[in-house]
N, C-alpha and C positions, 0 to 999 in steps of 0.2 A: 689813423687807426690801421693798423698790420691786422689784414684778412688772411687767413691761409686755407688752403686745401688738404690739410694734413689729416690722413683719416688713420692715424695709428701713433699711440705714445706712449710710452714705457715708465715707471717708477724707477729709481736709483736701482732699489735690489732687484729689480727685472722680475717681480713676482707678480704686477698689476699692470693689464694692458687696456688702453683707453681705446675707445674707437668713435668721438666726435662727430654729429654730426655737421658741426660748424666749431669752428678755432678763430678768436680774435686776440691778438695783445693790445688793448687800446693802450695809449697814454693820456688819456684827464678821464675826468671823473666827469664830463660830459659826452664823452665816448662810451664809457660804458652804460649811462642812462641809456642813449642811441641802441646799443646792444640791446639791455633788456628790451624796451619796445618793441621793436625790431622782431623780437622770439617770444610775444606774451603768451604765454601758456606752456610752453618748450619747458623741457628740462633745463635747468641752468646750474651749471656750479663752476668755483674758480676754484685754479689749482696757485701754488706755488712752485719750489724748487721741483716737487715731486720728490720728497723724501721721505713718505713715510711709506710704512710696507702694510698698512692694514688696505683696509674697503675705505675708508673716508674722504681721497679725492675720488675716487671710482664714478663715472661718467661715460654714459654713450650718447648725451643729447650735446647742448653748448657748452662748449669749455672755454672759461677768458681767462687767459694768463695776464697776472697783474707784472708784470715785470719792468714796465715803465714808468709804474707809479711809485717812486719809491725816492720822494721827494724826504726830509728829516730837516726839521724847524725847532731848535733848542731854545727853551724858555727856561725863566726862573732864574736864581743865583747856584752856587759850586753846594749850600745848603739841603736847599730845595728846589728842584730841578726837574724836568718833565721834558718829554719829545713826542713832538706830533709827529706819526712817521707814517709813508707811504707803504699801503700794504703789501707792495714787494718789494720794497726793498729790504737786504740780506742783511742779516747779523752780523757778520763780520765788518759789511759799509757801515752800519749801524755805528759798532762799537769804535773802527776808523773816525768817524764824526764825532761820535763824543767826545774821543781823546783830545782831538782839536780845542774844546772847551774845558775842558779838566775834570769832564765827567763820565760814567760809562752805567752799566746796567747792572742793577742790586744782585741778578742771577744770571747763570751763562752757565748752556747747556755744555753738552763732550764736542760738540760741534758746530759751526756755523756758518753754515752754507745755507741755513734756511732761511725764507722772507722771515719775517716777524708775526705777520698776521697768520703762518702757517703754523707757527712754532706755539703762538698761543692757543691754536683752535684744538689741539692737541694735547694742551698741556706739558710742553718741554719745560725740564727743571734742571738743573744744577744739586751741587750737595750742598747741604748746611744751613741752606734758604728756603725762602716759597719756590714755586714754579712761577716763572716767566708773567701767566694770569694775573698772579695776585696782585700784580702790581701795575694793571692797567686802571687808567681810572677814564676813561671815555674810547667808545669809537665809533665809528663814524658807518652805516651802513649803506647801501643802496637795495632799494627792495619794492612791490609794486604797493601803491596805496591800492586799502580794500575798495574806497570810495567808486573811486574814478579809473581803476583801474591801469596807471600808469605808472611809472617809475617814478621814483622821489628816493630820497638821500632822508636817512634817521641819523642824528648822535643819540648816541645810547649814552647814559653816564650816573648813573643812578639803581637803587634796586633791585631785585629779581633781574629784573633785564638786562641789569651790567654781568650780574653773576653769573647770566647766561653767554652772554657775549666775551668772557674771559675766557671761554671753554666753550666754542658754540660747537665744533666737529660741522662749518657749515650752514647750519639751518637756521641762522636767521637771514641771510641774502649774503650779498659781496661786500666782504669787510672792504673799506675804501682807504681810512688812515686808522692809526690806534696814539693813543695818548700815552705815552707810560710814565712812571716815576722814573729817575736819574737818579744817581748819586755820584757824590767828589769820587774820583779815581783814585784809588788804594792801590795798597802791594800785599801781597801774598808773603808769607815763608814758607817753604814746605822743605819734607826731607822724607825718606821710604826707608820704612823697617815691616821686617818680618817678624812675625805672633805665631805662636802653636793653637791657640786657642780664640776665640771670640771676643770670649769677656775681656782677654788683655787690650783688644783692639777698641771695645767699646769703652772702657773706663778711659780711654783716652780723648775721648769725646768734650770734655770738660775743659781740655788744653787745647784741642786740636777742633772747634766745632766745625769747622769748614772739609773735613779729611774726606776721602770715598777710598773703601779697601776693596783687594779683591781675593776672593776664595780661588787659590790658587789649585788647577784641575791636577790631579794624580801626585800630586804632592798634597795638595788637602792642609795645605800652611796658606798664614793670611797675610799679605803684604799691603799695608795702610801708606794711602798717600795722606801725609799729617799735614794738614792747610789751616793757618790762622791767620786773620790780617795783623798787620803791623805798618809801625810808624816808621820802620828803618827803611833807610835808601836802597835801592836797588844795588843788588850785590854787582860785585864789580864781577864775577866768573858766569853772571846771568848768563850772556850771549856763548857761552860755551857748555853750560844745562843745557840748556835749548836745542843745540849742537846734537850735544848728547842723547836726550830725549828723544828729536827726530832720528837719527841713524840708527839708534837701538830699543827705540819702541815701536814708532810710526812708521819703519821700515823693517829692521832688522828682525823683531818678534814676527811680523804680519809675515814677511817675505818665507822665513822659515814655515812657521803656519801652511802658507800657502804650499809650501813644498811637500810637506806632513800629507794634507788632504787634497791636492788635485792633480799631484805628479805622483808623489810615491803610492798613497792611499794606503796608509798603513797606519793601524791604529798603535801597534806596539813603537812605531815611532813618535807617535804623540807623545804617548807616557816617557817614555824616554828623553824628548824633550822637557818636559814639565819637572825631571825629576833630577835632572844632573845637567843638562845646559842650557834654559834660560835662565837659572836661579845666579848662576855668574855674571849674567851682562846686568843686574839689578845694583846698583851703587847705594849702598844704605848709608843713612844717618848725614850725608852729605845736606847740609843744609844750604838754600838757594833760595831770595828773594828778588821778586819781580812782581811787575803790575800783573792785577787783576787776571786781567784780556789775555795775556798772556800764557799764565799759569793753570790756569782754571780750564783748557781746551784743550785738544789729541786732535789727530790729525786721522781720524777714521773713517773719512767718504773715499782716501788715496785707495784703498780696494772692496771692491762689491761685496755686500756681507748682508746677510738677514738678521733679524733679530726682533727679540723679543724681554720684557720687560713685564715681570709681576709685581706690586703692592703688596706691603704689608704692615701692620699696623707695630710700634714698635715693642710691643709686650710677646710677638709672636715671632720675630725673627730670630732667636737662636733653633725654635723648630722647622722652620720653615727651612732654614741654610741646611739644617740636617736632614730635613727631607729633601730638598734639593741633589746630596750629594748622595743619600740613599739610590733615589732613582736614574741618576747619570750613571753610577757603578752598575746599577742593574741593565740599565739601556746598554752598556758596553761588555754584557758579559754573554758568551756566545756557549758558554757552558750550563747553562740555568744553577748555578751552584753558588750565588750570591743571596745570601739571607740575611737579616738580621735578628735580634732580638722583636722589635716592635713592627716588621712586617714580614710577612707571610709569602713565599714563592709564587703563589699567583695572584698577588697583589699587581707583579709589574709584569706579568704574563706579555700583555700585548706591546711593550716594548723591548721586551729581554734582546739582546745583539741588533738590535736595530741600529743604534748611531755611538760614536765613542765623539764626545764633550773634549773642544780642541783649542776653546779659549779661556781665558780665566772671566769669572763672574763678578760683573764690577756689582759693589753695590753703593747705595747713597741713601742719604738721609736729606726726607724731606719734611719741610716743615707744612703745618694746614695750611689751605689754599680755601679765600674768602670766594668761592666760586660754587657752582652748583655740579658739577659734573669733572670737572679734572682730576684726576687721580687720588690726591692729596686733599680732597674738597673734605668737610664736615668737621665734627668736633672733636674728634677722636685725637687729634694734637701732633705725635710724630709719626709718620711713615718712611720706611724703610723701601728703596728700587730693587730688586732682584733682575738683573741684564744678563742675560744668554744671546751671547753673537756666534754664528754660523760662518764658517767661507770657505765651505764646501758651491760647486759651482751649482748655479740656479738648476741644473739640469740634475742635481744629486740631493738636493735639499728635503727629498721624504722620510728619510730619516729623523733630521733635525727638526720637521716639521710635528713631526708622528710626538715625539720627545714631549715640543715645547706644549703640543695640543695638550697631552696626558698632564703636562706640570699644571697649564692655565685651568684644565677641568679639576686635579685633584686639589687643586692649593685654593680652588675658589671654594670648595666644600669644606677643607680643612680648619682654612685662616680667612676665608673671605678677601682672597687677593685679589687685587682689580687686574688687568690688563692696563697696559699702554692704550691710548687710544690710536696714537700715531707708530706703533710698533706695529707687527706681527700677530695679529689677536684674533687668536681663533677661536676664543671661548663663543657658544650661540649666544642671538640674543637675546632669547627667555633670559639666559641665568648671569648674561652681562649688567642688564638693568634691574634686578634686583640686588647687584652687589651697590648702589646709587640712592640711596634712600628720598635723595630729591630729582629723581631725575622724573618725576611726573611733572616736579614744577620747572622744569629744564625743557620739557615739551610744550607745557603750556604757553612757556616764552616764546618759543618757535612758532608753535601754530596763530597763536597771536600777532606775530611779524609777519607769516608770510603763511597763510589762511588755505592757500592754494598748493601748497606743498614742494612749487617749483624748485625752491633749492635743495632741494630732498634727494641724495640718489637712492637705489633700492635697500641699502648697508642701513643706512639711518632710516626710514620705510618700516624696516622691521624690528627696529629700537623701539620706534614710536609706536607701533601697533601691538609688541608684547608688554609694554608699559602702559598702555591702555585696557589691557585685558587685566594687569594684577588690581 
């Protein structure tokens, strides 16, 4: 077991600082029994990569980083396929292991640098599919019995309980391994074209169900990455997509970006960018097949960025994208002289010239998630991500901050958008847990596991107790 003295640790976006009283990385799951004992009563919570930018690793008591557990055991046939996986180990080792056996994961988020057991606790999804959750079917917890008072090891894999532990944000103990489904490895086709309008992006749906577009900022046109699986072999020009993808998305877009907001700091060279030169390095209609693992990921942890990520149900997202674009135009207007028809000049009062909107808004389609608390959770069938990324530096982010709070309070009123759990979520938590219609029986799971509330830090504390008062 790796003891450390480390009394200070940082999130990816640098927005969340830990300050431990004790830091272990064990490697087996009988070091971390040792751990719990060890600190019965103590605050305890694990982290992973540290990539999300809410409250939900947030911790000043014990912090055990799983990063040597992260053993992956493939069962089943190329059919029907399942992985027992180590709760820290990464996504990308993950899908690297699959590949080995001719299988990979039903969904794959824009990124994967994350553990697995991080990626679920949050709910990371991809487009076209469930999130990540839906598709656990056991795992494995460590947490203290009410009895005796001691540490002991639960599989969860049934019930209430599972659907709590697909989306636990934490609160039932230290996930140890997760179960997931598998599937045979596929290939993607995709190809980018640009839309004037919505509907022309969404009627494509039907062809393209795996796509995610994005609402392109100051141009205000839509460019859809159109993704279907198929049966055809990997294109022979893959590895020079890829090429191309990285030099002029995953560097070439960011790096300008980056010049826009943290050297020049001008917003008229945003727009200017958005409106006459990135729309050239976009390659339309160029069609390119490649596996899955491949295609389906960006390269977005290469620089530090905030962000944040709304829900929406999919009968409400052509209002929603338009109020979206409503309130960015008013956020960047330093003249109060942006109106519309359907809102009123001090509607967006408290953000008028506050921040100018410097990346395009990805969004995705998610399917329901058999879970009690993930994003996507309930009956309501399809939802839609609404993604706003930031990379303006941690030291400038009031703006983009001030923006995203105003979008997450009025879009939860308007459309009943949820928050990311593991983004950017400023919504309080009064009005977070009544967007959850089960998230009373999501506590219930909790305090039922773990009675004593240790895995609890103050973020979740205050979930539990405004959903206790409704």
């Amino acid at each position: 077991m790796i003891v450390s003295n480390t009394k200070h640790l940082q999130n990816f976006g640098r927005n969340l600082d830990l300050y431990p009283t004790a830091y272990y990385e064990p490697r087996t799951e009988r070091e971390v029994l040792e751990i719990l004992n060890r600190h019965r009563g103590e605050q305890l919570r694990a982290i992973g990569r540290l990539h999300s930018w809410s409250a939900a690793p947030a911790c000043d008591g014990v912090v055990v980083n799983l990063r040597y557990i992260r053993q992956v055991e493939v069962q089943g046939d190329y059919d029907v396929g399942w992985a027992i996986v180590g709760a820290g180990c990464q996504i990308k080792t993950l899908l690297k292991h699959l590949k080995r056996h001719g299988q990979t994961l039903p969904s794959v988020g824009l990124i994967t640098e994350q553990t697995l057991a991080g990626a679920i606790s949050t709910g990371t999804h991809g487009s076209g599919r469930h999130s990540l959750s839906h598709y656990v079917d056991a795992v494995r917890v460590a947490r203290f019995d009410a009895a005796t008072g001691m540490a002991i090891i639960e599989q969860i894999e049934d019930g209430d309980s599972l659907r709590a532990a697909r989306c636990s944000l934490g609160g039932l103990g230290i996930i140890l391994s997760v179960r997931i489904r598998c599937r045979r490895q596929y290939n993607i086709e995709e190809h980018l074209r640009e839309y004037p309008t919505l509907d022309s992006v969404l009627a494509a749906e039907q062809e393209f169900p795996l796509q995610q577009f994005f609402l392109i900022p100051w141009r205000w046109t839509y460019l859809a990455q159109h993704r279907r699986e198929t049966l055809s072999p990997r294109s022979t020009l893959a590895s020079v997509y890829r090429v191309y993808w990285f030099l002029s998305i995953d560097l070439g877009l960011h790096l300008l970006v980056l010049l826009a907001v943290r050297l020049l700091v001008s917003w008229q060279f945003v727009r200017f960018l958005y409106r006459h030169i990135i729309p050239l390095a976009v390659i339309r209609r160029w069609k390119i097949t490649d596996e899955s693992s491949a295609m389906l990921v960006m390269e977005h942890e290469l620089f530090r960025h905030i962000e944040t990520e709304l829900f929406v149900q999919s009968r409400d997202l052509p209002e929603a994208l338009k109020y979206v674009r409503h309130v960015l135009v008013a956020a960047s207007d330093t003249s109060n002289s942006v109106t519309s028809k359907s809102h009123s000049p001090d509607e967006f009062s408290s953000i008028r010239g506050r921040y100018c909107h410097h990346y395009p808004i990805c969004v995705r389609r998610v399917l329901a998630d058999d879970t009690l608390i993930s994003m996507a959770s309930g009956d309501e069938g399809i939802w839609y991500a609404i993604s706003l990324i930031s990379y303006t530096r941690p030291a400038d982010r009031a703006g983009f901050q001030q923006v995203a709070g105003f979008l997450a309070e009025t879009m939860a009123a308007k459309f009943r958008a949820r928050p990311h759990w593991g983004k950017w979520c400023p919504l309080p938590a009064e009005k977070l847990v009544t967007l959850y219609p089960r998230f009373g029986d999501f506590r219930s799971a909790c305090e039922s596991s773990d009675p004593l509330g240790v895995f609890r830090n103050p973020w979740l504390n205050s979930l539990f107790a405004e959903s206790g008062a409704l």
